[in-house]
C-alpha positions as YAML, in Angstrom:
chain: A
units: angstrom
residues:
- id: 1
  name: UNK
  ca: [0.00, 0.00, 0.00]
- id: 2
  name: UNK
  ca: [1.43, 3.28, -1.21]
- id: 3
  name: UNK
  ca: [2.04, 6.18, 1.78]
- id: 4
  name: UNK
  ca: [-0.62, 8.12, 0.46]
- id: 5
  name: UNK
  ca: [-3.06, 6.14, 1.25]
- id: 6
  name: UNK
  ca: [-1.82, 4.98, 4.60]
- id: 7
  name: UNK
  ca: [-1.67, 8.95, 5.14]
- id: 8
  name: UNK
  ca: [-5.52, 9.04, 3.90]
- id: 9
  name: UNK
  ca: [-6.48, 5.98, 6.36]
- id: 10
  name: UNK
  ca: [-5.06, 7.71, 9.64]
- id: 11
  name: UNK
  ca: [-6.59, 10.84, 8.51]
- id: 12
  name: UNK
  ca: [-10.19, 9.08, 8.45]
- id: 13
  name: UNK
  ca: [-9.43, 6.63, 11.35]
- id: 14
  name: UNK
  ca: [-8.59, 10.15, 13.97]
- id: 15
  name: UNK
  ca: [-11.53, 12.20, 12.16]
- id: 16
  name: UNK
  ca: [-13.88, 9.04, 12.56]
- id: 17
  name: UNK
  ca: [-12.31, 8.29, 16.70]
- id: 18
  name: UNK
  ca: [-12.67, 12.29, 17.10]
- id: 19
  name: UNK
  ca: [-16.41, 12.16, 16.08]
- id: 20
  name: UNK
  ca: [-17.09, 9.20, 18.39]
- id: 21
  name: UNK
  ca: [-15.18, 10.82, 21.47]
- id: 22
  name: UNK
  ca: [-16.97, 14.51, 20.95]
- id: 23
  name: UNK
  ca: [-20.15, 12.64, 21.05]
- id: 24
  name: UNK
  ca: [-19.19, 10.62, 23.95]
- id: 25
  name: UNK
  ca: [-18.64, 6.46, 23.81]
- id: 26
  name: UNK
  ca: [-22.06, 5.61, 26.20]
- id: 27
  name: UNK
  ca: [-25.14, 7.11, 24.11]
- id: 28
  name: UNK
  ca: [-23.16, 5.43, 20.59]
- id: 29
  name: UNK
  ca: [-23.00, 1.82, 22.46]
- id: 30
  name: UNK
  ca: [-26.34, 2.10, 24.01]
- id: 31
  name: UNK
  ca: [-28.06, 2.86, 20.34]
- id: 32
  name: UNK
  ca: [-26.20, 0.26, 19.20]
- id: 33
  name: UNK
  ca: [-26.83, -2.38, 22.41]
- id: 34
  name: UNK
  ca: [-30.55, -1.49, 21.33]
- id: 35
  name: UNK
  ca: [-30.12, -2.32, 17.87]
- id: 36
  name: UNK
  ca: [-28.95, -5.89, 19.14]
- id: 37
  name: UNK
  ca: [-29.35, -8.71, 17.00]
- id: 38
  name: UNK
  ca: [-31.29, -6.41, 14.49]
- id: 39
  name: UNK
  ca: [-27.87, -5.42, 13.53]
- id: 40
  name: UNK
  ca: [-28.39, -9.05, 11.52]
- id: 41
  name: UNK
  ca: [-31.62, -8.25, 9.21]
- id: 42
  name: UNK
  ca: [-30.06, -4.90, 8.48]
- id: 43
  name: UNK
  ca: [-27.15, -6.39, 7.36]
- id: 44
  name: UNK
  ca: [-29.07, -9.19, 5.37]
- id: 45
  name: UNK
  ca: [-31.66, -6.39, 4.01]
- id: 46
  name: UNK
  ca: [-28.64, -5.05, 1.96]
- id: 47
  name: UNK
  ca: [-27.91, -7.66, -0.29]
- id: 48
  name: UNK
  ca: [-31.13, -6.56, -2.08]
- id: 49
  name: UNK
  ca: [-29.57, -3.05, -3.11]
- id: 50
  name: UNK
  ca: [-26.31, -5.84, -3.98]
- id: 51
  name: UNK
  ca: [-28.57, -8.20, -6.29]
- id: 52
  name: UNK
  ca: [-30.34, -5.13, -7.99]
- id: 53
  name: UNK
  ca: [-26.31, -3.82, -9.02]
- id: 54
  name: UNK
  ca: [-25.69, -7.02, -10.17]
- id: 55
  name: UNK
  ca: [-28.14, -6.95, -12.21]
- id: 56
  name: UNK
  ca: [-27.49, -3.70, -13.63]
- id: 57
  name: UNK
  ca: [-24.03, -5.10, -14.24]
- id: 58
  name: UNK
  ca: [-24.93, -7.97, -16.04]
- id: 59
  name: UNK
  ca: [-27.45, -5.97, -18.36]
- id: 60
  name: UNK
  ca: [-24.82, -4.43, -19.80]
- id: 61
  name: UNK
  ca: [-22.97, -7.76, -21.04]
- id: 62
  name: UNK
  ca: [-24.01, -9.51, -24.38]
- id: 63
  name: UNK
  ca: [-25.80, -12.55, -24.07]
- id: 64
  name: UNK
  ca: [-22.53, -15.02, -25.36]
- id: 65
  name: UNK
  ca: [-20.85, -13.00, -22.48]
- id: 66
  name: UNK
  ca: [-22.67, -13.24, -19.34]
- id: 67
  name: UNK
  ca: [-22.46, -15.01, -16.56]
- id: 68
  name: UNK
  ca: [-25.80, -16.18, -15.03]
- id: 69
  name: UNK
  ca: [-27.35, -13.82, -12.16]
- id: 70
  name: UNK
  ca: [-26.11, -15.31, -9.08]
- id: 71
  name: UNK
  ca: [-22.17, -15.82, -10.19]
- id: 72
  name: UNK
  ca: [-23.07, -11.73, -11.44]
- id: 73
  name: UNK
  ca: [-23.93, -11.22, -7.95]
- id: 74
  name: UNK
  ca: [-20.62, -13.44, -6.11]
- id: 75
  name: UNK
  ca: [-18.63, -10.65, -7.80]
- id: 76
  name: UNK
  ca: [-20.43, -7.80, -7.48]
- id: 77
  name: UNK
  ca: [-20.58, -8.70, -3.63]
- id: 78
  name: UNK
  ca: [-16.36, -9.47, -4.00]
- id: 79
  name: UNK
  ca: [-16.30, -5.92, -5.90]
- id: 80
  name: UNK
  ca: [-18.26, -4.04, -2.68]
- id: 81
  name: UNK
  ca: [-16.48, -6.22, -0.02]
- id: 82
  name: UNK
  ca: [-12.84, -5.12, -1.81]
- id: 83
  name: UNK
  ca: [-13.74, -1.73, -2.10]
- id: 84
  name: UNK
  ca: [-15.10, -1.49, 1.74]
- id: 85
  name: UNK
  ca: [-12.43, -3.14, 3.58]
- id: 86
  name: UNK
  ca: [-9.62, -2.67, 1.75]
- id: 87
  name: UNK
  ca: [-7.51, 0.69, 1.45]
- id: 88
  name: UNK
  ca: [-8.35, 1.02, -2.44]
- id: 89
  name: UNK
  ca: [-9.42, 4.38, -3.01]
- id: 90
  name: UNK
  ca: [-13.03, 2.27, -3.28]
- id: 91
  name: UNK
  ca: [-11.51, 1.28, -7.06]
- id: 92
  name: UNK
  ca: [-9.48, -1.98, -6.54]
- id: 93
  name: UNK
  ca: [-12.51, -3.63, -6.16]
- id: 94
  name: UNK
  ca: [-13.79, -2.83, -9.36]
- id: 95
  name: UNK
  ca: [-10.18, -4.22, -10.74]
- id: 96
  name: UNK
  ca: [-11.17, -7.37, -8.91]
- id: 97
  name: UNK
  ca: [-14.33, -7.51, -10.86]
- id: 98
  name: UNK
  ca: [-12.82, -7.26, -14.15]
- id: 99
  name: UNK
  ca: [-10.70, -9.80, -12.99]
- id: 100
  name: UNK
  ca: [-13.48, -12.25, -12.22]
- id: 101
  name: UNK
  ca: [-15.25, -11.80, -15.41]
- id: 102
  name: UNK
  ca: [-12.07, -12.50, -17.46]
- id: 103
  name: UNK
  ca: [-11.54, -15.74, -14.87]
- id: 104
  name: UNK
  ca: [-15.44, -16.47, -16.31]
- id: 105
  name: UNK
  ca: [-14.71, -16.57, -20.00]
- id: 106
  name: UNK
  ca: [-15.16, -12.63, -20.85]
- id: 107
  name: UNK
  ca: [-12.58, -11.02, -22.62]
- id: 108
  name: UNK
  ca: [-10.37, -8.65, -21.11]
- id: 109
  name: UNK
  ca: [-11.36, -6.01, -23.10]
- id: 110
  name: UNK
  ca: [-14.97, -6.30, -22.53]
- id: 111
  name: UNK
  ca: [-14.83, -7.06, -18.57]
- id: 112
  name: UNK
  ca: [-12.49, -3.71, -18.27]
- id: 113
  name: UNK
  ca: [-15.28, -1.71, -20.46]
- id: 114
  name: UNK
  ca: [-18.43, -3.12, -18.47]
- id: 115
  name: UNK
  ca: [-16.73, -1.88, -15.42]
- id: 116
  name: UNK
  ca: [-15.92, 1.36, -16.31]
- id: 117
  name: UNK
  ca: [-19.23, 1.39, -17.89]
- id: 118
  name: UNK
  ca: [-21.00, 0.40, -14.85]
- id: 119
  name: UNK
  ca: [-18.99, 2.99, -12.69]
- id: 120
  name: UNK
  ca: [-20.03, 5.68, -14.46]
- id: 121
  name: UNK
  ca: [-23.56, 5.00, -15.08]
- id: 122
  name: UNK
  ca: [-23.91, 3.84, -11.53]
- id: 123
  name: UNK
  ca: [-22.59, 7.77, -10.82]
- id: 124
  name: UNK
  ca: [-25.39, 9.13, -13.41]
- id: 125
  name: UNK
  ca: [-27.52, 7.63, -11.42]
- id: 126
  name: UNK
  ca: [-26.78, 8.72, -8.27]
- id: 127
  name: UNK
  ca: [-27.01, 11.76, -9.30]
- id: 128
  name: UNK
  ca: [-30.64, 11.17, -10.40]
- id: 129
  name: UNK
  ca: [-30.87, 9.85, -6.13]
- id: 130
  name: UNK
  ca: [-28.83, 13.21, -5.10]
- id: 131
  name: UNK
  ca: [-31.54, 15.33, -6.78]
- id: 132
  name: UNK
  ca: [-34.54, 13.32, -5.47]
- id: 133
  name: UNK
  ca: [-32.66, 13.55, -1.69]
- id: 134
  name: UNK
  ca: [-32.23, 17.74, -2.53]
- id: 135
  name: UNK
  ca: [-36.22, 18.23, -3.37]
- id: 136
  name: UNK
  ca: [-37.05, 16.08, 0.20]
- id: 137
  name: UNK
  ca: [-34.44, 18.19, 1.74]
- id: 138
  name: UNK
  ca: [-36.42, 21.35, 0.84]
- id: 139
  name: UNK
  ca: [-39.49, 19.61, 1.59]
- id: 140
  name: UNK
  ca: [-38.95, 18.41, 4.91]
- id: 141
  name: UNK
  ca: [-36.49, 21.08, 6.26]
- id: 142
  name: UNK
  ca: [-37.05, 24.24, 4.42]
- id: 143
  name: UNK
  ca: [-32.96, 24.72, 5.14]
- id: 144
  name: UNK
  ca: [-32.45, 27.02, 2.09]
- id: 145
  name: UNK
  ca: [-28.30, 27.66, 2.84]
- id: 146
  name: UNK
  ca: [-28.02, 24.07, 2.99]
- id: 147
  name: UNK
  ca: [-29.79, 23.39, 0.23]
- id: 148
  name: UNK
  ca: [-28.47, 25.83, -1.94]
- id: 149
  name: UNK
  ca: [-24.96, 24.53, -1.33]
- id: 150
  name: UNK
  ca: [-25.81, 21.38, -2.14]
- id: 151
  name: UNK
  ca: [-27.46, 22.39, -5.34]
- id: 152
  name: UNK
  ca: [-24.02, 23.24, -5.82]
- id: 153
  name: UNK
  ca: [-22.02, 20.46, -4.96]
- id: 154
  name: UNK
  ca: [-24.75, 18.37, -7.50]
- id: 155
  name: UNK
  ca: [-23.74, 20.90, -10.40]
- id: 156
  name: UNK
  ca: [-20.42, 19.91, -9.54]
- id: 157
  name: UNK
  ca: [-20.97, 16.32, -9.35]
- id: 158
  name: UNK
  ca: [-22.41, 16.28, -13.17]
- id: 159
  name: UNK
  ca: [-19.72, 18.42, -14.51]
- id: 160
  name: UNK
  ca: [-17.53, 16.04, -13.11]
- id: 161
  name: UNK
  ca: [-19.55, 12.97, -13.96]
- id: 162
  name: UNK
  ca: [-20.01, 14.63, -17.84]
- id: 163
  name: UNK
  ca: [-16.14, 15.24, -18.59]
- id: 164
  name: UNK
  ca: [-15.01, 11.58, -17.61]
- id: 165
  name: UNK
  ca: [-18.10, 10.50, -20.01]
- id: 166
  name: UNK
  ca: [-16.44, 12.64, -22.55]
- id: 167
  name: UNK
  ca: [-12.84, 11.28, -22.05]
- id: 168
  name: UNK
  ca: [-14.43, 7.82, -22.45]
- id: 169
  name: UNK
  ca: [-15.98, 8.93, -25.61]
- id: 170
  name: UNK
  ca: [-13.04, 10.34, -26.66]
- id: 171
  name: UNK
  ca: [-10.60, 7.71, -26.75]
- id: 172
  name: UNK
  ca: [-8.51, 8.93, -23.51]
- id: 173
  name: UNK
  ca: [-9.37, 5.41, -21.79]
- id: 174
  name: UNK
  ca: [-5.83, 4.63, -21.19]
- id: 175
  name: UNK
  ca: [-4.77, 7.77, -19.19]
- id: 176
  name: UNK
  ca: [-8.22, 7.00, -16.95]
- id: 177
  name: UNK
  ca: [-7.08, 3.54, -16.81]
- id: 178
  name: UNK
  ca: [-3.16, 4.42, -15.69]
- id: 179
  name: UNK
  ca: [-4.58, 6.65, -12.95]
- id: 180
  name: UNK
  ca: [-7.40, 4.67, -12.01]
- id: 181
  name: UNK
  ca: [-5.05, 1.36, -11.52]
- id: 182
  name: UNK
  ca: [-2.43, 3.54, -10.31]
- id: 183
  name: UNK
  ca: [-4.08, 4.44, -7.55]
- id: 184
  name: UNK
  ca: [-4.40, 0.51, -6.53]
- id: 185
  name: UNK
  ca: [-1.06, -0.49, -7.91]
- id: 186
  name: UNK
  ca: [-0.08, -2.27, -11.69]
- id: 187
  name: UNK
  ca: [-1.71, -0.19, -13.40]
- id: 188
  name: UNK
  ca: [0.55, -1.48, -16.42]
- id: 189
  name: UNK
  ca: [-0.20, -5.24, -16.16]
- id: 190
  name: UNK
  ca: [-3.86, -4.11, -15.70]
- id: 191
  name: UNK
  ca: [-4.18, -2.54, -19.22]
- id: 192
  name: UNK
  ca: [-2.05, -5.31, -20.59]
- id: 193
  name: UNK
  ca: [-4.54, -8.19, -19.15]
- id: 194
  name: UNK
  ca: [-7.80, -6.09, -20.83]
- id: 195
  name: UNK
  ca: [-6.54, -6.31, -23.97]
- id: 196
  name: UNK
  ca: [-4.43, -2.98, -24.06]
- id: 197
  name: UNK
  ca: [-5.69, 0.58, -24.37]
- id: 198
  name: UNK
  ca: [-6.60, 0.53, -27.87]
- id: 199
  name: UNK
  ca: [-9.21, -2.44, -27.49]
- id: 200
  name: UNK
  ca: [-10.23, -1.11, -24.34]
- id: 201
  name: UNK
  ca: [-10.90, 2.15, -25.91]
- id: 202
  name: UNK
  ca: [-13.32, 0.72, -28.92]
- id: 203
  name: UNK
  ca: [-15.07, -2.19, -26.17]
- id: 204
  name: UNK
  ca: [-16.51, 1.19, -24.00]
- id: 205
  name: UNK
  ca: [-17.45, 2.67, -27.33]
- id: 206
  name: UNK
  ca: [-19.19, 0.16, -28.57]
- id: 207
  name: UNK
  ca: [-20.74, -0.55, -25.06]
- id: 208
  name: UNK
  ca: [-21.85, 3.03, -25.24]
- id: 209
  name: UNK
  ca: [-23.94, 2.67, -28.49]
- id: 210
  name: UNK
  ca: [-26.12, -0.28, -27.11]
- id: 211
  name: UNK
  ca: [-28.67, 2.09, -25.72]
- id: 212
  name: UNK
  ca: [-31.02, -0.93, -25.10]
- id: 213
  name: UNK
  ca: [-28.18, -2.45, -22.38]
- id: 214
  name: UNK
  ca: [-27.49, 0.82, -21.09]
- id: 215
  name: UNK
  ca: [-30.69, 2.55, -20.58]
- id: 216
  name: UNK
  ca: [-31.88, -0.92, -18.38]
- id: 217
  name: UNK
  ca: [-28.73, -0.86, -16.66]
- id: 218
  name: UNK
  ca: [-28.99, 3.07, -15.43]
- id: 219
  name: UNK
  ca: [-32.06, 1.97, -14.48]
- id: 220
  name: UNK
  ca: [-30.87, -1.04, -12.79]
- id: 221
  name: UNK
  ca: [-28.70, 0.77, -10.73]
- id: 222
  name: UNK
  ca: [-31.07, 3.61, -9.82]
- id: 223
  name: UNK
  ca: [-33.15, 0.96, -8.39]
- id: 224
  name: UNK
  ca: [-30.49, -0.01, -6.21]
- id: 225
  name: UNK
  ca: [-29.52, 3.22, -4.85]
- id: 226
  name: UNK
  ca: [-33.67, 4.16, -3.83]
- id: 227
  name: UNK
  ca: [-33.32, 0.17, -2.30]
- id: 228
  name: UNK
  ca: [-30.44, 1.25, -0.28]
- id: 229
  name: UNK
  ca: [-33.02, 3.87, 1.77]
- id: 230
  name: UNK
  ca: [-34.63, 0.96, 2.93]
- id: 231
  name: UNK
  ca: [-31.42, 0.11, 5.05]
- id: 232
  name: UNK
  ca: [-31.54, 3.45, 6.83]
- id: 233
  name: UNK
  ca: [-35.32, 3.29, 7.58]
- id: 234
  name: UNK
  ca: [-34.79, -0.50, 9.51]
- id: 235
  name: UNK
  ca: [-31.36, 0.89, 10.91]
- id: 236
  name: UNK
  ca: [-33.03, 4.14, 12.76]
- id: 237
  name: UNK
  ca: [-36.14, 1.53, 13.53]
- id: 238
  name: UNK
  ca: [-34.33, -0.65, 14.97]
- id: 239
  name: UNK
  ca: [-32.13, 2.29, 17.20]
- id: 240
  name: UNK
  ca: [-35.68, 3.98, 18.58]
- id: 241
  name: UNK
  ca: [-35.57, 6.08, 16.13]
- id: 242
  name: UNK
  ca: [-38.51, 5.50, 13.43]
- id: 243
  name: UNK
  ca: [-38.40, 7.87, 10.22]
- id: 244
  name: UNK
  ca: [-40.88, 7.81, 7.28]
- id: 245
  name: UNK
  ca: [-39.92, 6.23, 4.54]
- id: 246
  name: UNK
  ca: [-38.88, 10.13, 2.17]
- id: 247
  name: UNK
  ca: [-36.75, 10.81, 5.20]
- id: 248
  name: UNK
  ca: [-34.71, 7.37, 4.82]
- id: 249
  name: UNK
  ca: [-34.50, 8.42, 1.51]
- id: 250
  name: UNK
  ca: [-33.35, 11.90, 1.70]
- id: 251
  name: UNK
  ca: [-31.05, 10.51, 4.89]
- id: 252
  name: UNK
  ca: [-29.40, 7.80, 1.95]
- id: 253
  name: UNK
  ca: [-29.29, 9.60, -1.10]
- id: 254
  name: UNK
  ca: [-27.56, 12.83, 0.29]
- id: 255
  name: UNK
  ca: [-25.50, 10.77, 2.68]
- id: 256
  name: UNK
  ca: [-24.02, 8.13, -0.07]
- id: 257
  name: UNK
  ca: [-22.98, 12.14, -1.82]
- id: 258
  name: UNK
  ca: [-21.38, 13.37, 0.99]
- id: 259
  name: UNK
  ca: [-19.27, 9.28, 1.22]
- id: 260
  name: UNK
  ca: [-18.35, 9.86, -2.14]
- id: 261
  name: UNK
  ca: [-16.48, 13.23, -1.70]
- id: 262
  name: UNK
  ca: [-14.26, 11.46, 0.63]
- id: 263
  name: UNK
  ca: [-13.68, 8.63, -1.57]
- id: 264
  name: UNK
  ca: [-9.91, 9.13, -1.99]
- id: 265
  name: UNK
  ca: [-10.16, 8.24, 1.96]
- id: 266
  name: UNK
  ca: [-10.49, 4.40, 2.70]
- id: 267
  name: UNK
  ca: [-14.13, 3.52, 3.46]
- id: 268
  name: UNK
  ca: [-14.56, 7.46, 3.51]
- id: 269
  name: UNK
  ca: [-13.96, 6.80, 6.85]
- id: 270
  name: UNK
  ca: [-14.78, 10.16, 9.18]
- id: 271
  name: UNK
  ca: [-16.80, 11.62, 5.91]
- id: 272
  name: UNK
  ca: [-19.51, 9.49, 6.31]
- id: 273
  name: UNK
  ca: [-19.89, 9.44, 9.91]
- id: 274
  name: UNK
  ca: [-19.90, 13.36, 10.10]
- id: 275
  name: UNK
  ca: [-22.25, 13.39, 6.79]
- id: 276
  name: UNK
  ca: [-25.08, 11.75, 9.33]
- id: 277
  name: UNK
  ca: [-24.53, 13.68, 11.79]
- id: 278
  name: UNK
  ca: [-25.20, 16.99, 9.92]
- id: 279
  name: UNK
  ca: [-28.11, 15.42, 7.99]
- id: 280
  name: UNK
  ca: [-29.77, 13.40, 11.28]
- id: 281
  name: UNK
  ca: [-29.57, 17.30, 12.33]
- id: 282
  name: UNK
  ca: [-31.29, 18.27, 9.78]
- id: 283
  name: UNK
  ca: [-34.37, 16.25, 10.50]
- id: 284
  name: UNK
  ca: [-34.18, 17.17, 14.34]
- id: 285
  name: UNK
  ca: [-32.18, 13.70, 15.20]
- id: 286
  name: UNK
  ca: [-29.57, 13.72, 17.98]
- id: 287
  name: UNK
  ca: [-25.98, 13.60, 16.52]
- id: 288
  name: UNK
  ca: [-25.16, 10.67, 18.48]
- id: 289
  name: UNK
  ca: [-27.86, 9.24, 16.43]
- id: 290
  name: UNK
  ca: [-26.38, 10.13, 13.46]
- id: 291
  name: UNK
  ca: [-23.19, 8.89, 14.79]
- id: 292
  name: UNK
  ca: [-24.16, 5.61, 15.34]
- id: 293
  name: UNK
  ca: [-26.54, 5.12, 12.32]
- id: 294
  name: UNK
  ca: [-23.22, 5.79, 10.41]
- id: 295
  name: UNK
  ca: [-21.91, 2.79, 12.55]
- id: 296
  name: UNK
  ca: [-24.56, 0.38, 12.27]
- id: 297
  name: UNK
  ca: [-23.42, 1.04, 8.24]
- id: 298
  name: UNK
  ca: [-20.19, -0.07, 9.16]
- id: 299
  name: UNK
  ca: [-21.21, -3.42, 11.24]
- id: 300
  name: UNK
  ca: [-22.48, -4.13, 8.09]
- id: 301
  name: UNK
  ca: [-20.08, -3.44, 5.83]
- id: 302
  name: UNK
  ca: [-17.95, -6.28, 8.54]
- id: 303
  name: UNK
  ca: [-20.62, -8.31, 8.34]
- id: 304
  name: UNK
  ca: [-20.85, -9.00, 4.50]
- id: 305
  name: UNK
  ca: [-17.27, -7.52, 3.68]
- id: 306
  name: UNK
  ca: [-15.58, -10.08, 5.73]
- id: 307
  name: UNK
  ca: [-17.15, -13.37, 4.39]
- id: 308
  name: UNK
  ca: [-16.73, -12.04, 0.46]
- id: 309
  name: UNK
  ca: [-13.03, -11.43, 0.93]
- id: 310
  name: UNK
  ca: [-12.45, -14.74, 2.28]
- id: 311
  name: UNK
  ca: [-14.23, -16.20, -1.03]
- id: 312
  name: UNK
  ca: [-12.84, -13.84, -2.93]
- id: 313
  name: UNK
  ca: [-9.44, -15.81, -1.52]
- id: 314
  name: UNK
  ca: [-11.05, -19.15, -1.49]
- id: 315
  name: UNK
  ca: [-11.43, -18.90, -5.24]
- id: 316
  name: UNK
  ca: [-8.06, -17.14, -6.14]
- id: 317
  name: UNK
  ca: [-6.01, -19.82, -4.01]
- id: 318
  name: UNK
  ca: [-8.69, -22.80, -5.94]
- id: 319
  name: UNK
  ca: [-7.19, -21.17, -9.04]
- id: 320
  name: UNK
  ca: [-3.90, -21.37, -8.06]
- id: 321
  name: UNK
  ca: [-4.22, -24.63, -7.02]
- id: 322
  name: UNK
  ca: [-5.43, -26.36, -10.54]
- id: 323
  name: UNK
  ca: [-2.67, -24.06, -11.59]
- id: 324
  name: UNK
  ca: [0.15, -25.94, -10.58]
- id: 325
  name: UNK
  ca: [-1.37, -28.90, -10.41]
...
């Protein structure tokens, strides 16, 4: 791991400990004492929002090249566990996926394309969930300053959003790809096992032009984002701290935006936790409750992060195995 991002993961580790130790330890382990063993069902609750990514995934394969929905889903749950745990700038999972397609019988260049693909529409539409989260923040809070800057920070999002779908477009695929596997190491070997830049370049392209895999797969993965509110709502039900259903959502939607601007921080560790804070504010929750809402996100991210890594490992050492044998 480079020394940047051991840098970034004590930054995030002393913002995250600050948080907990401003709000004080006792209120945080009580919430999450009275969580208890509903810490489980929240947990298992979010491999629905994991399934409905898979499946936006997958839609944006050709038939003679895709795997069947559950081995979609193995990887996609490898992909989140990766880019969870691990200090990856939330990328080297996504490597990992590509990875496991090629290990499935896709071509490199393909399985490198239908990632980056899936990345970015995955980001178009969260920013379809940002702007639904903005119009219940008005709604329910009437906080114009706050929602005027985020207004912002959503302008910002899709400028930033619309220039890497122009680089894509525009055939500049292998400097993404040398900073995007860069930042997780081997970034070399990684263009070199998809095929090189040139084929990578033409496989997005032509991904790109099938409008009836993409449009299903936005879709897909819109789906997923509005099914990840439904994580929030049990979490704060099962802390004493029952929301409607449009305040889950606004609670998710702006609080995934707020992750992502710390994703050069592993786990966006500290950005999160302080993003619930301010929202749970917001709607007149106590910041502890934030706080440990944030947390009960994080017991989950353990709780399905752990066992995927350790398949992930299963599989690679089965692999290495029939290898040398």
């Amino acid at each position: 791991m480079r020394l940047s991002a051991y840098l970034a993961a004590g930054l995030g580790l002393c913002l995250a400990l600050g948080l907990v130790l401003w709000q004080g330890l006792d209120p945080i382990l009580q919430g999450l004492s009275r969580a208890g063993w509903g810490l489980l069902p929240i947990s298992l609750y979010y491999l629905l929002p994991t399934a409905l990514d898979a499946r936006g995934w997958q839609a944006l394969l050709p038939k003679g090249h895709r795997p069947g929905l559950g081995r979609m889903f193995w990887m996609r749950w490898i992909r989140d566990g990766v880019n969870r745990l691990l200090p990856v700038a939330q990328i080297g999972g996504d490597l990992v996926g590509a990875r496991l397609l090629m290990q499935h019988g896709v071509p490199g260049a393909l399985a490198g394309a239908s990632i980056v693909v899936d990345i970015t529409l995955a980001l178009v539409a969260q920013l379809i969930f940002t702007a639904m989260g903005l119009v219940l923040l008005l709604v329910y809070t009437r906080a114009q300053p706050v929602f005027w800057a985020a207004l912002a920070g959503l302008g910002l999002g899709t400028v930033l959003v619309t220039a890497f779908l122009l680089a894509q477009r525009r055939g500049l695929f292998h400097t993404l790809m040398r900073w995007i596997s860069g930042m997780a190491g081997g970034g070399e070997r990684w263009i070199r096992a998809m095929g090189g830049a040139a084929s990578l370049d033409r496989a997005v392209g032509e991904l790109y032009r099938q409008r009836t895999r993409t449009l299903p797969s936005t879709g897909w993965r819109l789906a997923a984002w509005i099914a990840g509110a439904g994580e929030v709502w049990l979490a704060l039900h099962f802390l004493g701290h029952p929301v409607g259903l449009g305040e889950a959502l606004l609670l998710e939607s702006l609080g995934q935006a707020i992750r992502n601007v710390g994703f050069t921080i592993p786990g966006a560790l500290g950005v999160q936790e302080g993003g619930f804070m301010l929202l749970g504010t917001l709607l007149g929750l106590a910041p502890e409750t934030g706080l440990t809402l944030s947390l009960v996100k994080r017991v989950r991210e353990v709780l399905l992060g752990v066992p995927a890594l350790v398949s992930w490992q299963w599989s690679e050492g089965r692999r290495w195995t029939r290898h040398r044998a």
